[in-house]
N, CA, C and O atoms as a GROMACS GRO file, in nm:
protein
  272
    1UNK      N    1  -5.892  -0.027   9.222
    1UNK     CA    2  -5.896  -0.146   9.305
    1UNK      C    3  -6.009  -0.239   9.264
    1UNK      O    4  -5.993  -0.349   9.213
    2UNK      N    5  -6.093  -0.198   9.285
    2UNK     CA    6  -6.241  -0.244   9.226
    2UNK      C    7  -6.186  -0.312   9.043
    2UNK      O    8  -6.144  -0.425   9.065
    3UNK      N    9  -6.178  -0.293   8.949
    3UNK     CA   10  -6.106  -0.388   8.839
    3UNK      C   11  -6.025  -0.454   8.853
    3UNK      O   12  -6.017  -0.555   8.784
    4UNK      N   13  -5.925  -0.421   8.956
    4UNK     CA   14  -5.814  -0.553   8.980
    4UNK      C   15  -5.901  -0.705   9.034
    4UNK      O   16  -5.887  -0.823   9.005
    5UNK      N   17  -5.988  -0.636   9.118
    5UNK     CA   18  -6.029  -0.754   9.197
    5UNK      C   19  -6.119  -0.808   9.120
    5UNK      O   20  -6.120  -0.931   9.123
    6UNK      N   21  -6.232  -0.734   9.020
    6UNK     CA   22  -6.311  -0.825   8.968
    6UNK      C   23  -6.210  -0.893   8.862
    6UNK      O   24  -6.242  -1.011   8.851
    7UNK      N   25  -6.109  -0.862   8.788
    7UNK     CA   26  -6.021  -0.953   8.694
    7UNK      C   27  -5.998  -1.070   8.796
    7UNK      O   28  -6.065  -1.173   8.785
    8UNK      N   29  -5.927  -1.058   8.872
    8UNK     CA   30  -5.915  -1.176   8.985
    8UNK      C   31  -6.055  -1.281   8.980
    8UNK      O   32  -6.064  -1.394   8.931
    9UNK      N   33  -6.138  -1.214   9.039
    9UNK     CA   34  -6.286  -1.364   9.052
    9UNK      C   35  -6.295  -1.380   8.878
    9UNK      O   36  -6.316  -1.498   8.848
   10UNK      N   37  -6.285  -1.304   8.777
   10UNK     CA   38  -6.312  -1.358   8.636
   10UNK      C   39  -6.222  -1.465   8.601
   10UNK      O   40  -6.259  -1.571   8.551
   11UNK      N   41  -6.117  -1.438   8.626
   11UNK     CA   42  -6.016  -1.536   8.604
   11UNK      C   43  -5.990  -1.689   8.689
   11UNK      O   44  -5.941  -1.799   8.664
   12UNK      N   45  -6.066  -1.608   8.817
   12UNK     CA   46  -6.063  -1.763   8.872
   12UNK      C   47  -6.241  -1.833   8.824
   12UNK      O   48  -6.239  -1.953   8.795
   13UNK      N   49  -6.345  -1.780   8.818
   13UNK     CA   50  -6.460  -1.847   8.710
   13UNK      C   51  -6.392  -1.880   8.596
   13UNK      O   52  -6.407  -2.002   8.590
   14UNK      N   53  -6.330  -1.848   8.506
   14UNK     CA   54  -6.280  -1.929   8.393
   14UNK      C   55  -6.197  -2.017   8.403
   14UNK      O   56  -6.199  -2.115   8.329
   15UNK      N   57  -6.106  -1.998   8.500
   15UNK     CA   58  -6.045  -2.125   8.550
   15UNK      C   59  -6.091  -2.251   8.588
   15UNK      O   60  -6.051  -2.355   8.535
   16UNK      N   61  -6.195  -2.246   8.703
   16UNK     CA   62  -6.266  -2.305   8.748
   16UNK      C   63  -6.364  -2.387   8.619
   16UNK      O   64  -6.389  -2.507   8.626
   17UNK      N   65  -6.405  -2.314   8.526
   17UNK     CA   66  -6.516  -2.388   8.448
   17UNK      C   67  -6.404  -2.468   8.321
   17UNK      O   68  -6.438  -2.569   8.259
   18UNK      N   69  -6.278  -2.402   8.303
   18UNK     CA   70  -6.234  -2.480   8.253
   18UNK      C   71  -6.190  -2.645   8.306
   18UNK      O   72  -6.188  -2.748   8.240
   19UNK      N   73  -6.163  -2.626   8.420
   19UNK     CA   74  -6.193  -2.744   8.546
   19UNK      C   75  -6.260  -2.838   8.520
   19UNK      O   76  -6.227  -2.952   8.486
   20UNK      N   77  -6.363  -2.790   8.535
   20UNK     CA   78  -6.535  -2.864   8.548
   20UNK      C   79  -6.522  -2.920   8.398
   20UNK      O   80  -6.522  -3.043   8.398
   21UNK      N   81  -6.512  -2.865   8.276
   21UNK     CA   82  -6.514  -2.933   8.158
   21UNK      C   83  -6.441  -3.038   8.120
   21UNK      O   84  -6.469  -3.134   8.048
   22UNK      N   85  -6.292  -2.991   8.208
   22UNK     CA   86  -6.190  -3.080   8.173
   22UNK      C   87  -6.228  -3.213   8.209
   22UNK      O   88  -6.228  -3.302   8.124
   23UNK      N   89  -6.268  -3.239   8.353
   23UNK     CA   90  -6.310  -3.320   8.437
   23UNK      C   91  -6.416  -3.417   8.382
   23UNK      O   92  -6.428  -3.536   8.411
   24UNK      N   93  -6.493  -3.342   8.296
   24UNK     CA   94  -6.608  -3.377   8.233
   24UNK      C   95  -6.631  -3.435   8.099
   24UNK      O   96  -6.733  -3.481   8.049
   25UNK      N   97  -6.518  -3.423   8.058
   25UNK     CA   98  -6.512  -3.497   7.895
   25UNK      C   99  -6.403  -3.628   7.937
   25UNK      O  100  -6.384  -3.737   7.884
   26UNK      N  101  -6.342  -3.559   8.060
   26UNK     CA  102  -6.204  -3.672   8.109
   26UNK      C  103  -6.304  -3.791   8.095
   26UNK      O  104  -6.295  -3.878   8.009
   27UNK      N  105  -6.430  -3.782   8.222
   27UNK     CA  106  -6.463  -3.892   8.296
   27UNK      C  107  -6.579  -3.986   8.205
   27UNK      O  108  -6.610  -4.104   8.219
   28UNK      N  109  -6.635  -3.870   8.091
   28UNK     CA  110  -6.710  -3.924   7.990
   28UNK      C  111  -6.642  -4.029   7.916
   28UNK      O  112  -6.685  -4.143   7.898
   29UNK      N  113  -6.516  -3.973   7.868
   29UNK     CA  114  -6.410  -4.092   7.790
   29UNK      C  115  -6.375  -4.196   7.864
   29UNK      O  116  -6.328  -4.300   7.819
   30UNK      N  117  -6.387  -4.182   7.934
   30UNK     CA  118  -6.378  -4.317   8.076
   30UNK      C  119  -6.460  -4.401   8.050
   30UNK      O  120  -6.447  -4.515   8.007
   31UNK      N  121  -6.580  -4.319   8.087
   31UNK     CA  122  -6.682  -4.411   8.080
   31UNK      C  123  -6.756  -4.492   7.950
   31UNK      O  124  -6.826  -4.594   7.952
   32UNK      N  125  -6.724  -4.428   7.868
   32UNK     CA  126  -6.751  -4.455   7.732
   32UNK      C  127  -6.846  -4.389   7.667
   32UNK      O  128  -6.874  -4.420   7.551
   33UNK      N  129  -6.918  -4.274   7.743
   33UNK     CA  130  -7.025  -4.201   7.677
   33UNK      C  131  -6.918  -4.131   7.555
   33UNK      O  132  -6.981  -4.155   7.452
   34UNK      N  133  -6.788  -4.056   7.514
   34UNK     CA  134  -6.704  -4.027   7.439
   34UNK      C  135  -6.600  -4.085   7.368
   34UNK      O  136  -6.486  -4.045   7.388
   35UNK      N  137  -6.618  -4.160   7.299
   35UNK     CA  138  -6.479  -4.248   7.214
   35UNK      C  139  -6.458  -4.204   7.078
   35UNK      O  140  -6.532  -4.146   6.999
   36UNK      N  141  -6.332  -4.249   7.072
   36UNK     CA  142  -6.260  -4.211   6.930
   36UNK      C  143  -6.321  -4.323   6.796
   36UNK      O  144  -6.350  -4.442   6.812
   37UNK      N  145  -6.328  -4.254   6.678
   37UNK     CA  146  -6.333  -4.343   6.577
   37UNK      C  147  -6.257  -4.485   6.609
   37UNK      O  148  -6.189  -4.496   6.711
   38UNK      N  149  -6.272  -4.586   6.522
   38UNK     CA  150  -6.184  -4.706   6.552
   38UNK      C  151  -6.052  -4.698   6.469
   38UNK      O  152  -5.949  -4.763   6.486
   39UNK      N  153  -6.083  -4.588   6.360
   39UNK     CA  154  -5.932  -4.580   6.346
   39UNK      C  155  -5.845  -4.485   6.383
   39UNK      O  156  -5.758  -4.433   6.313
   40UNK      N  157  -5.873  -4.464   6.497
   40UNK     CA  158  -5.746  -4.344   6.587
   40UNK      C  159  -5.763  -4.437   6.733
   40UNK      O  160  -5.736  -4.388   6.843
   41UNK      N  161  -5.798  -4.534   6.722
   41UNK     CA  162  -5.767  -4.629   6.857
   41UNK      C  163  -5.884  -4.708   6.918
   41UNK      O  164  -5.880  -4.804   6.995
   42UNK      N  165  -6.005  -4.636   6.856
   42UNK     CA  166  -6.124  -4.670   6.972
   42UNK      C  167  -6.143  -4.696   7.090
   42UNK      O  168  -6.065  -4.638   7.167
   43UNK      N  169  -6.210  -4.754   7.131
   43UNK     CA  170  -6.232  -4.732   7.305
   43UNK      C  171  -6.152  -4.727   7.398
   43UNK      O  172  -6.170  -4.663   7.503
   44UNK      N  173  -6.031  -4.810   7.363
   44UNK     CA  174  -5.903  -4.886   7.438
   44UNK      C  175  -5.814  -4.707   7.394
   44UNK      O  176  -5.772  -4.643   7.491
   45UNK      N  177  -5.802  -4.669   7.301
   45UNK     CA  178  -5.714  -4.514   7.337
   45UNK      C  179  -5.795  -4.473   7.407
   45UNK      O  180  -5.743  -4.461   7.518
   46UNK      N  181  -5.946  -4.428   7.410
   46UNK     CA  182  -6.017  -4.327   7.436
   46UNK      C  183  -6.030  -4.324   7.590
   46UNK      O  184  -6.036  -4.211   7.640
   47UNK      N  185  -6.035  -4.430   7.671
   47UNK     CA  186  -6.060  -4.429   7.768
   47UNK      C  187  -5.868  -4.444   7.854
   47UNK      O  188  -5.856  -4.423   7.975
   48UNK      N  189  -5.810  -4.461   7.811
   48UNK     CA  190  -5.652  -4.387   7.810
   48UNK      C  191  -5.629  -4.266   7.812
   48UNK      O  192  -5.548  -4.219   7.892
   49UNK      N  193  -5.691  -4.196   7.730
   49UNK     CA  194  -5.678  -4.078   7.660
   49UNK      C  195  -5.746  -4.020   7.777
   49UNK      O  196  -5.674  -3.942   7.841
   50UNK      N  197  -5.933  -4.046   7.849
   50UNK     CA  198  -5.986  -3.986   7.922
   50UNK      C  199  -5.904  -3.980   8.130
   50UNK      O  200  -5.942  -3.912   8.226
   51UNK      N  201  -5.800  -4.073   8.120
   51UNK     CA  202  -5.734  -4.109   8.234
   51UNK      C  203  -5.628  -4.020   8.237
   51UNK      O  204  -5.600  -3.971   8.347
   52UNK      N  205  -5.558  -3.986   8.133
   52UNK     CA  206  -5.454  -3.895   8.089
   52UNK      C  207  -5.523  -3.749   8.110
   52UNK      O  208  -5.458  -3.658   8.161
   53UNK      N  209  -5.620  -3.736   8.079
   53UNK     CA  210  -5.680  -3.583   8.111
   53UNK      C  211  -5.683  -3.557   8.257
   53UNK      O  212  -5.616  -3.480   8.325
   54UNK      N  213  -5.776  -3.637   8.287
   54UNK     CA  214  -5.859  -3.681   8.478
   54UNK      C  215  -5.758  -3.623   8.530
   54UNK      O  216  -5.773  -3.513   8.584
   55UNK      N  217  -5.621  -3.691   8.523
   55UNK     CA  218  -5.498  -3.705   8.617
   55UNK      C  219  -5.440  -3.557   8.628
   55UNK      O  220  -5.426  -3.493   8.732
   56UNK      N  221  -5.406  -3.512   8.484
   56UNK     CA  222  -5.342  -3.417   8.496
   56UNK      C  223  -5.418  -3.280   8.498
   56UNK      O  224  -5.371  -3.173   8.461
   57UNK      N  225  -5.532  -3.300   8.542
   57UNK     CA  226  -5.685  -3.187   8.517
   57UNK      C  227  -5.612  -3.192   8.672
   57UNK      O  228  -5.551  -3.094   8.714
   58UNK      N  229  -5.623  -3.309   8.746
   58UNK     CA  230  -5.641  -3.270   8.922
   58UNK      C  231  -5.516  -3.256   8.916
   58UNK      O  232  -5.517  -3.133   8.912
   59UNK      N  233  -5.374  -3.291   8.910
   59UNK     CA  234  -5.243  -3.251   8.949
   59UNK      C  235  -5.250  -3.065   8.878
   59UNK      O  236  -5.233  -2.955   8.930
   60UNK      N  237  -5.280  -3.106   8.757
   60UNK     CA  238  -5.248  -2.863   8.796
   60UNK      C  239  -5.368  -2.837   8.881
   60UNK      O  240  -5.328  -2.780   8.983
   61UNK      N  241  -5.492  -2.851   8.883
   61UNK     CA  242  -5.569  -2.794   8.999
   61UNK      C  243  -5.498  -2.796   9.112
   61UNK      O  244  -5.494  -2.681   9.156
   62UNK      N  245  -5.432  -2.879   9.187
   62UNK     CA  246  -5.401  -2.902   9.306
   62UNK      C  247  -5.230  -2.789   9.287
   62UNK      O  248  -5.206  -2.697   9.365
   63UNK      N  249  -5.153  -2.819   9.192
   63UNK     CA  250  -5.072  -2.685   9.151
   63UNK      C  251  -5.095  -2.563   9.154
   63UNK      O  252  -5.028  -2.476   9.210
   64UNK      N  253  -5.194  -2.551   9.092
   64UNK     CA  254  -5.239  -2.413   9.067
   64UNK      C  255  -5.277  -2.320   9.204
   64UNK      O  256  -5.236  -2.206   9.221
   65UNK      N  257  -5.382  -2.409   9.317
   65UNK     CA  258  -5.430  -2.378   9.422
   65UNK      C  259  -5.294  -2.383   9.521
   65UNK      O  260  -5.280  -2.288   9.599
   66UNK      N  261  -5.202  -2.480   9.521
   66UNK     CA  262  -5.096  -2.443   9.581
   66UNK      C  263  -4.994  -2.326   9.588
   66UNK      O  264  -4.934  -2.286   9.688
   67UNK      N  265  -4.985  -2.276   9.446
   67UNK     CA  266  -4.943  -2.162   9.421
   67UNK      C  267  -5.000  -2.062   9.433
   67UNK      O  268  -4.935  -1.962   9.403
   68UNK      N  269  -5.128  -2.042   9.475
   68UNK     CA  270  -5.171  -1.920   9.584
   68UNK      C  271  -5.180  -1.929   9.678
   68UNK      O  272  -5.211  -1.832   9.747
   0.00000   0.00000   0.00000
């Protein structure tokens, strides 16, 4: 019992920090602290690109937590 349950909190800490990162490079590309070279789009993809993460970082969080 005791290994089932600690797999459980490990899995939800890695979940969770994958979260936090996602969230965190999302909102950087937003903001512009993270952009793409100018020839794969520059700022105008990058901060697209960081809105496209944001969104779908919180729609599976909010999935994921629903499904338990």
């Amino acid at each position: 019992m005791a290994k089932r349950q600690s797999g459980k909190v490990l899995n939800l800490v890695v979940w969770l920090t994958g979260v936090i990162v996602s969230l965190a490079v999302g909102f950087a590309m937003v903001g512009g602290t993270l952009t793409l070279p100018w020839w794969l789009g520059g700022d105008t993809v990058s901060m697209i690109a960081g809105w496209v993460v944001v969104v779908t970082t919180l729609v599976s969080a909010v999935l994921a937590l629903l499904n338990q």
